[in-house]
C-alpha positions in Angstrom: -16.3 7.2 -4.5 -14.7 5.3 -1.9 -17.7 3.3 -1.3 -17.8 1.6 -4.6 -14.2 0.7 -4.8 -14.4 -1.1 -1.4 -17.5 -2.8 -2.2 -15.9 -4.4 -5.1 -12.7 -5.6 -2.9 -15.1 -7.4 -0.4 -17.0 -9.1 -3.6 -13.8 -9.8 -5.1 -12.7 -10.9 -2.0 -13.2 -15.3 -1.5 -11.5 -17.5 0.4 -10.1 -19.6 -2.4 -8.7 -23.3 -1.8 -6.0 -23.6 -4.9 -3.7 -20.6 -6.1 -1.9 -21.1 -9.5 1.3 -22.4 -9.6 2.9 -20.3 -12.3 1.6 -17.1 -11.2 4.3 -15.4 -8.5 3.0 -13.2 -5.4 5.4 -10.2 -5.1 7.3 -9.5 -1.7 6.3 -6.2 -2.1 2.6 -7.3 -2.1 2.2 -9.1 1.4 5.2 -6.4 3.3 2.3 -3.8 2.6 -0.7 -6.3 3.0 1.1 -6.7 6.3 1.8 -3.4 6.9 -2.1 -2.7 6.6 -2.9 -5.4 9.0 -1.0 -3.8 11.7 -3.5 -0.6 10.9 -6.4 -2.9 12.1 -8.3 -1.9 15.5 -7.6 -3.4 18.5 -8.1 -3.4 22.3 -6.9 -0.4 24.0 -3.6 -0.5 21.5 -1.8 -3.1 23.0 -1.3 -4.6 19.7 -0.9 -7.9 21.1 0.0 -9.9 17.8 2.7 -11.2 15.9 2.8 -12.4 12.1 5.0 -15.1 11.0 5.4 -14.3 6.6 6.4 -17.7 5.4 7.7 -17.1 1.7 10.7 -19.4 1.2 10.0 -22.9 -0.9 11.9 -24.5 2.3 9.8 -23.3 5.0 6.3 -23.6 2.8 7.0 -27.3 2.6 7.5 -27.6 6.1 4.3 -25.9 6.9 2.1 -27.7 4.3 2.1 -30.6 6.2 1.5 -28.8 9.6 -1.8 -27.4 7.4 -2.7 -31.0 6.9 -1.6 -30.5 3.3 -4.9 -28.8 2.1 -4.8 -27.6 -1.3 -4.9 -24.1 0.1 -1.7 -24.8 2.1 0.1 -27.1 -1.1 -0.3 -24.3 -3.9 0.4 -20.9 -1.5 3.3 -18.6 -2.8 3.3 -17.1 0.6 1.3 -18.2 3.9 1.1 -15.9 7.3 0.7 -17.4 10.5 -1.2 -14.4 12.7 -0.4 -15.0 16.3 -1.7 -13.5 19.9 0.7 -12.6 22.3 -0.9 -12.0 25.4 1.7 -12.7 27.3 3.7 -9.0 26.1 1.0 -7.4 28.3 3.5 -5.7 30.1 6.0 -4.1 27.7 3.1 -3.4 25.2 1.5 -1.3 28.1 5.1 0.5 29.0 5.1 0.8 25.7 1.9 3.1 25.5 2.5 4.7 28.5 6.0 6.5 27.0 4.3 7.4 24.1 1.9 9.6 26.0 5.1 10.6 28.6 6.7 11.4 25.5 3.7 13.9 24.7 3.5 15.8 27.1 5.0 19.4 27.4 4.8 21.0 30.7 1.7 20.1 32.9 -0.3 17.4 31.4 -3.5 17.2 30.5 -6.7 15.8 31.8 -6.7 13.4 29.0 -2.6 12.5 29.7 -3.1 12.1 32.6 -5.8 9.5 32.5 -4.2 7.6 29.5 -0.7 7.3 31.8 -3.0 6.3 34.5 -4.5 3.0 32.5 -2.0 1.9 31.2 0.3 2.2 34.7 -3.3 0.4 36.7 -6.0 -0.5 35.0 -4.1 -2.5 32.0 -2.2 -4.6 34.7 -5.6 -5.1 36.6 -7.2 -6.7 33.3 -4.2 -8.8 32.5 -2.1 -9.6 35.5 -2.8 -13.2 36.7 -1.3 -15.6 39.2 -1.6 -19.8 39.8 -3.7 -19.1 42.4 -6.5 -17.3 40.3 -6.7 -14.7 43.6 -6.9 -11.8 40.9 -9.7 -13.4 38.4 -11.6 -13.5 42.1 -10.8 -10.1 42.8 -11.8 -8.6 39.1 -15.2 -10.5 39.4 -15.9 -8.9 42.2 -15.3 -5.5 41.1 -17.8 -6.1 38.4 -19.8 -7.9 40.4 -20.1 -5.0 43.0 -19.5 -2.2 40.4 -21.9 -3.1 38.3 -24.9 -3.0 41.2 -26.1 0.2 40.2 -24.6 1.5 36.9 -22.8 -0.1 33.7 -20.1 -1.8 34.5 -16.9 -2.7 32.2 -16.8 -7.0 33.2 -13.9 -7.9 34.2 -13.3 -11.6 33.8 -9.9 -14.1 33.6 -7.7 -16.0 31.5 -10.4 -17.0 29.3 -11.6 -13.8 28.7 -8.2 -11.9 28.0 -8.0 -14.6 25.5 -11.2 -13.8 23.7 -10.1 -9.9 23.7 -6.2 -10.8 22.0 -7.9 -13.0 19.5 -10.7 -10.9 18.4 -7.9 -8.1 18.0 -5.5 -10.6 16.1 -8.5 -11.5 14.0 -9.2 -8.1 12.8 -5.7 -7.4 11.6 -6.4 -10.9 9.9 -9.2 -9.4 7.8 -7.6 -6.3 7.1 -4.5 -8.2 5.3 -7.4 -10.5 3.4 -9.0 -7.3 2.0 -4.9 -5.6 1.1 -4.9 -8.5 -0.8 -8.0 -8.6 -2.4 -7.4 -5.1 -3.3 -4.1 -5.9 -5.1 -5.6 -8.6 -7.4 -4.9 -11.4 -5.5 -6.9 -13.8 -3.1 -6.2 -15.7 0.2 -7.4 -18.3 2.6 -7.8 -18.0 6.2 -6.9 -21.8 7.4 -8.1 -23.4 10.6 -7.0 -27.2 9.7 -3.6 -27.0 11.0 -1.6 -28.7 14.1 -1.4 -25.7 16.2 1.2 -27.5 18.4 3.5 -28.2 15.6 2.9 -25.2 13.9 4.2 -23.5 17.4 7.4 -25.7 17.5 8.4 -24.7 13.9 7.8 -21.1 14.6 9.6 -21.9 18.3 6.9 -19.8 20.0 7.1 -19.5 23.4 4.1 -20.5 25.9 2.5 -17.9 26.1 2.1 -17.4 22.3 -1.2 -19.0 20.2 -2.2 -19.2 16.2 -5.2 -17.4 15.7 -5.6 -18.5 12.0 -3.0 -19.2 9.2 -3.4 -17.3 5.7 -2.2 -18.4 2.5 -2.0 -16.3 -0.8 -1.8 -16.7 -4.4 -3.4 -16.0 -7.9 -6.9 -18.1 -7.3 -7.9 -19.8 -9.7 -11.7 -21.3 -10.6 -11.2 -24.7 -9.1 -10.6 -22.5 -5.7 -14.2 -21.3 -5.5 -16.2 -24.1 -4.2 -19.2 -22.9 -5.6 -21.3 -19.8 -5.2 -21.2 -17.5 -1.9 -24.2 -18.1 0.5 -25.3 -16.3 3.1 -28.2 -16.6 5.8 -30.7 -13.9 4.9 -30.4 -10.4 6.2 -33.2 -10.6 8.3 -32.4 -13.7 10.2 -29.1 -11.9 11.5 -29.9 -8.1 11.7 -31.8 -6.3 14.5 -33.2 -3.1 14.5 -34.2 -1.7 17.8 
């Protein structure tokens, strides 16, 4: 039953590059598009993202630009800029840990115990850093030495933390694309923008980055640059 239903959102659902102007995008629409998004799966529920919902004719026209006035950007009723923020590392994790504290009724359990435990050590271990880079050194050598003998989680640095916030922003990305689908209405996820400007407009601090901007809108046929192709199954899939 289900399987049909969703099979016709992801067909329905293209990224299309001009929306029609007289057809309006209710509010209601993107809040529980949004709403979905935050549903999305993401490393160890830190839920390190933020989402910018830029609806007013004002602020649109100030983004357009910043989008480098692609049609996609120009004809949006509403766009929303999906943004990392690995930098809240450390209430995200407090946040997590009294939600389990808050769970617990007399002695806790195994399992309470070992959730309060990573998110009070291990989460600051994979995301605290310093100038110095002294605690990149030190995690790559606890993979490096832990992973000898058995399977071993890799612990890496900046770079890597950034790779895990984006892949989690990017999947509450694709949730929203497929509310939207599912409500009638189509998106595109942008990459042509100036992420520096677009960060000044939103006044996001440093630590903040734009993992992709989405507009939405009634598509319309001009918007589908041609049919959808994909490489064949067999040059990406692998059975072992």
């Amino acid at each position: 039953m289900y399987s049909e239903e969703f099979d016709k959102i992801v067909h329905y659902r293209r990224s299309n590059r001009s929306f029609d102007p007289e057809i309006e995008v209710k509010d209601e629409i993107i809040e529980k598009s949004i709403k979905r998004a935050i549903l999305a799966p993401n490393s160890s529920n830190m839920q390190l993202w933020e989402f910018y919902w830029i609806k007013s004719p004002e602020e649109l026209a100030r983004l357009t630009p910043l989008c480098l006035s692609q049609s996609a950007a120009k004809t949006a009723k509403h766009m929303v800029v999906f943004v990392t923020r690995k930098d809240l590392w450390r209430s995200r994790a407090k946040w997590n840990y009294e939600i389990i504290k808050k769970t617990i009724k007399g002695k806790p359990s195994k399992l309470q115990k070992r959730g309060l435990a990573y998110y009070k050590k291990l989460i600051p271990l994979v995301y605290m850093n310093d100038p110095l880079y002294i605690l990149s050194s030190i995690r790559k050598s606890i993979s490096f030495f832990g992973g000898i003998r058995k399977p071993f989680y890799r612990l890496g640095g900046k770079s890597e933390q950034r790779i895990v916030v984006h892949k989690s922003c990017a999947l509450a990305a694709q949730n929203f694309m497929l509310s939207i689908s599912a409500e009638g209405f189509h998106s595109c996820p942008m990459e042509g923008f100036d992420k520096r400007r677009v960060k000044k407009m939103l006044k996001l601090p440093y630590g903040a980055e734009i993992n992709m901007i989405v507009s939405v809108g009634k598509g319309t046929e001009k918007g589908i640059w041609g049919p959808r192709y994909r490489v064949p199954y067999e040059e990406v899939v692998f059975k072992r």
